[in-house]
Residue, then its C-alpha position, 0 to 999 in steps of 0.5 A: x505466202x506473206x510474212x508479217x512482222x511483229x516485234x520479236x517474232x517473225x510469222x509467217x502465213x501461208x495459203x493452200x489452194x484445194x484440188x479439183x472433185x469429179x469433173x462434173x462437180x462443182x469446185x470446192x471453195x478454197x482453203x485457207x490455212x493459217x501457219x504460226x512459226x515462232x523463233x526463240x528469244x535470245x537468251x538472257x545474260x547469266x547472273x553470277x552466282x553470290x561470292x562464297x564466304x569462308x569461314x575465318x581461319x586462324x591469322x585472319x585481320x582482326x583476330x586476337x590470340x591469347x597463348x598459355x603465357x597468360x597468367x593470373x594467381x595468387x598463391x601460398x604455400x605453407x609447410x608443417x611443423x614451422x617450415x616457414x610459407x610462400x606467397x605469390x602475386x602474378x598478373x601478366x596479361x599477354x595476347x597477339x592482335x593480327x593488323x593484317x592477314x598473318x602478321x601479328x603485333x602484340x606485347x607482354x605487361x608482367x608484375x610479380x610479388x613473392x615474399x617467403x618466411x622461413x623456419x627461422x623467421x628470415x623474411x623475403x620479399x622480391x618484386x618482379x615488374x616486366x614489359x615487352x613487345x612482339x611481331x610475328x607472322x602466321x604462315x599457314x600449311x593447309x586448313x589445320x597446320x601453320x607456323x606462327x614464328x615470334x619476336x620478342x624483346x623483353x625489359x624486366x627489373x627485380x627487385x628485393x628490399x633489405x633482409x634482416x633475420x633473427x639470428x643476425x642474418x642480413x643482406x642489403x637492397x639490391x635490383x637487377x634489370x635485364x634487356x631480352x632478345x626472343x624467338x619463338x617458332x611454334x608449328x601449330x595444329x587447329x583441331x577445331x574452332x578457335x582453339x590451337x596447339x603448338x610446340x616449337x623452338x625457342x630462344x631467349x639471351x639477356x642482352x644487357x643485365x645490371x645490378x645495382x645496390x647501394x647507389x652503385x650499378x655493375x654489368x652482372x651475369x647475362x643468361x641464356x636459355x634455349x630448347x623446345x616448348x610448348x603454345x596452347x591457346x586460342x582466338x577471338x575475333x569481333x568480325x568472324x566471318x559465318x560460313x556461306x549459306x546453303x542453297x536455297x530449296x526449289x519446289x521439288x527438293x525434299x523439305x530439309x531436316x530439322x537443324x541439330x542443336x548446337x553443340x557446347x562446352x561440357x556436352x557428351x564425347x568431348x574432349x578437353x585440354x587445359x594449360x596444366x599439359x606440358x611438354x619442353x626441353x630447356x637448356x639454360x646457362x649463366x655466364x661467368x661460371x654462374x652455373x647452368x641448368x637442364x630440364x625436360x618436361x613431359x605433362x600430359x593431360x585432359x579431361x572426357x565429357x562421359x555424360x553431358x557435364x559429367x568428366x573423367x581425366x587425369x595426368x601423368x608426369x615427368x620432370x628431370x633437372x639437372x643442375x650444374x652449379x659453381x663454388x668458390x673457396x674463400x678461404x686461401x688457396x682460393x678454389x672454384x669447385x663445381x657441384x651437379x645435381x639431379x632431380x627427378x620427379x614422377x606424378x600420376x593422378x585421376x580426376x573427375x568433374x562436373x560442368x554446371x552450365x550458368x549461361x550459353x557460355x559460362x560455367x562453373x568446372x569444379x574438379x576433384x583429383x587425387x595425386x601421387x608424385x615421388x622425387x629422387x634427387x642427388x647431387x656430386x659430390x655425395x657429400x654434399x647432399x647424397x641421395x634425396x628421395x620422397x613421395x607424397x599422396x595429395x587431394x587438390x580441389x579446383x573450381x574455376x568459372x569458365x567462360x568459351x568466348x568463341x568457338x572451342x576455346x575456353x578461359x577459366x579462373x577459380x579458387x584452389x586447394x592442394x594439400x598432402x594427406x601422406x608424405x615420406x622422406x629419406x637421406x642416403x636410404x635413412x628415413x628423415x621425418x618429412x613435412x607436409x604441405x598445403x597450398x592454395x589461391x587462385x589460378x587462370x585455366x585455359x585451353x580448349x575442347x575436340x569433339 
């Protein structure tokens, strides 16, 4: 046998010599026989596979969250029959930016306008202006849960010029800034892309509060209000990170079905939650027998995509107030009364809409609902007031344009319109005539959509 060499494969060659015939025969020629023996070549070193690439979840770097306590409208309320009329300014933009991984920086910037009119031709007029920063930390549980605690600090002045009215009545300049402390700790839920609900603790007390008018300034009444409250939002992100593709096919898988259409606001079996649901309790007290106040609010509501564009919702609702107020006698002997009152309001309505689709991300929501509301109110001691009740039918129209500007959250702005088509009163179970009321402006929608 003799080996031979060749670069990365031994072979090795073997000669068989043949074996004798018959002895008078002559001996065959001799055989050679050839043998080829490859070893394998060690393997190559394994490729690591590409890293996976997750989708961004809520609380990611670079992620900007906006919550229901954004607001922009404008609105006036009128009453019939000379009952005087309310107009509103608010534009308080508000969002939260992530620096890093779960922390969060972000602020409060509010300015609010209100003039009212009464029956008797009194006008006033209060100007709100409000600024505030924010720190907070998202602590996730899971894919779906997190708690999102909040520090605030809020500065904010109120100020209202002179009143003079036509039967005399009068009241000087005056301004009262306040310095706020606030915790918030909502737990919140993510049922799909971009868009949250939450509901959590909350806590607000002023820690300086001052009055001024006349060119004097004194310490006034600080307020503190505490409960549980609800945070409806959600975030947009110019860095979100697509979910890792596929594997790629090999020549014997099956050729993959045709990607399904994406799926957009206002399709078929979708479920949407805007930021006139509510549900808080919040206790609020003012210091030096400045009276205190509790309410309990309970909102629930949404609309459903029964056809592509085409929704049916509703709400019902419920909100207790109770007040407690403080008196005092002017007149010798001087004495400080106190005075409760409760009122209660119910409402119930349905709504349709339809979603008129303008681009892949805008559309026009116009929405038309008819509500019932009835309020019971009564105050101790009865004679103040007794027994209040009412109850009115309304038609409200709202039309706003809605931009989804990532994943399942949604924010709208438009013109509305509410107005009592019926409307009963009654004091201590005697009918009173009742005015009505119609209101209208424009107003911010947000919130977002489940599948």
């Amino acid at each position: 046998m003799r080996a031979l060499a060749v670069p990365g494969i031994a072979v090795a060659i073997a000669t068989v010599a043949g074996s004798s015939y018959a002895q008078d025969a002559p001996s065959p020629p001799t055989a050679n026989v050839t043998v080829w023996t490859a070893r394998p070549l060690p393997p190559a070193p394994a490729v690591p596979p590409p890293p996976v690439r997750l989708a961004s979840r809520f609380g990611d770097r670079g992620q900007l969250a906006i919550s229901n306590d954004f607001d922009l409208s404008v609105v006036n309320q009128s009453i019939s029959d000379d009952g005087g009329s309310t107009t509103t300014l608010s534009v308080a933009p508000a969002a939260d930016y992530f620096v890093a991984r779960n922390l969060s920086v972000g602020g409060m910037v509010s300015l609010a306008y209100a003039t009212s009119t009464s029956g008797g031709q009194v006008t006033t007029s209060q100007t709100t202006f409000g600024i505030g920063p924010r720190v907070g930390y998202d602590i996730p549980f899971g894919d779906r849960f997190s708690l999102w605690p909040r520090i605030a600090f809020l500065f904010s002045d109120a100020s209202a010029p002179p009143i003079s009215g036509a039967f005399g009545s009068s009241a000087p300049a005056y301004s009262v800034t306040t310095f706020d402390i606030q915790l918030f700790a909502p737990l919140l839920w993510h049922p799909s892309a971009h868009f949250f609900v939450g509901l959590g603790p909350f806590f607000q007390t002023d820690l300086a509060s001052t009055y001024s008018s006349g060119g004097t300034s004194s310490s006034w009444m600080k307020t503190t209000a505490f409960g549980v409250k609800l945070d409806l939002g959600g975030w947009v992100s110019a860095s979100s990170r697509p979910p890792s593709p596929p594997p790629a096919a090999t020549a014997d898988d099956a050729p993959p079905p045709p990607p399904a259409a994406p799926r957009r606001f206002a399709d078929r079996g979708q479920l949407a939650i805007s930021n006139d649901v509510d549900l808080s309790f919040l206790a609020q007290s003012v210091s030096d027998q400045g009276g205190s106040q509790w309410t309990l609010s309970i909102a629930p509501g949404a609309d459903y995509f029964v056809l592509r564009g085409l929704s049916v919702g509703g709400q019902v609702s419920f909100t207790r107030t109770w007040t407690k107020t403080y008196y005092t006698n002017l007149y010798p002997p001087t004495t400080t009364f106190a005075m409760t009152a409760t009122d209660d309001s119910y409402g119930i309505g349905p709504r349709v809409g339809y979603a008129i689709r303008i681009e892949d991300a805008v559309s026009l929501w116009p929405r038309l609902a008819l509500l019932y509301g009835q309020t019971v109110a009564s105050t101790t001691p009865a004679g103040a007031r007794g027994t209040t009740q009412g109850s009115t039918f309304d038609v409200q129209l709202f039309a706003p344009i809605v931009w989804t500007p990532a994943g399942h959250f949604f924010l709208g702005l438009g013109p509305f319109v509410q107005t009592d088509v019926t409307a009963s009163s009654s004091v201590n179970g005697q009918s009173v005539p009742a005015d009505k009321t119609t209101t209208l402006g424009v107003k911010l929608d947000l919130g977002g959509w489940l599948e």
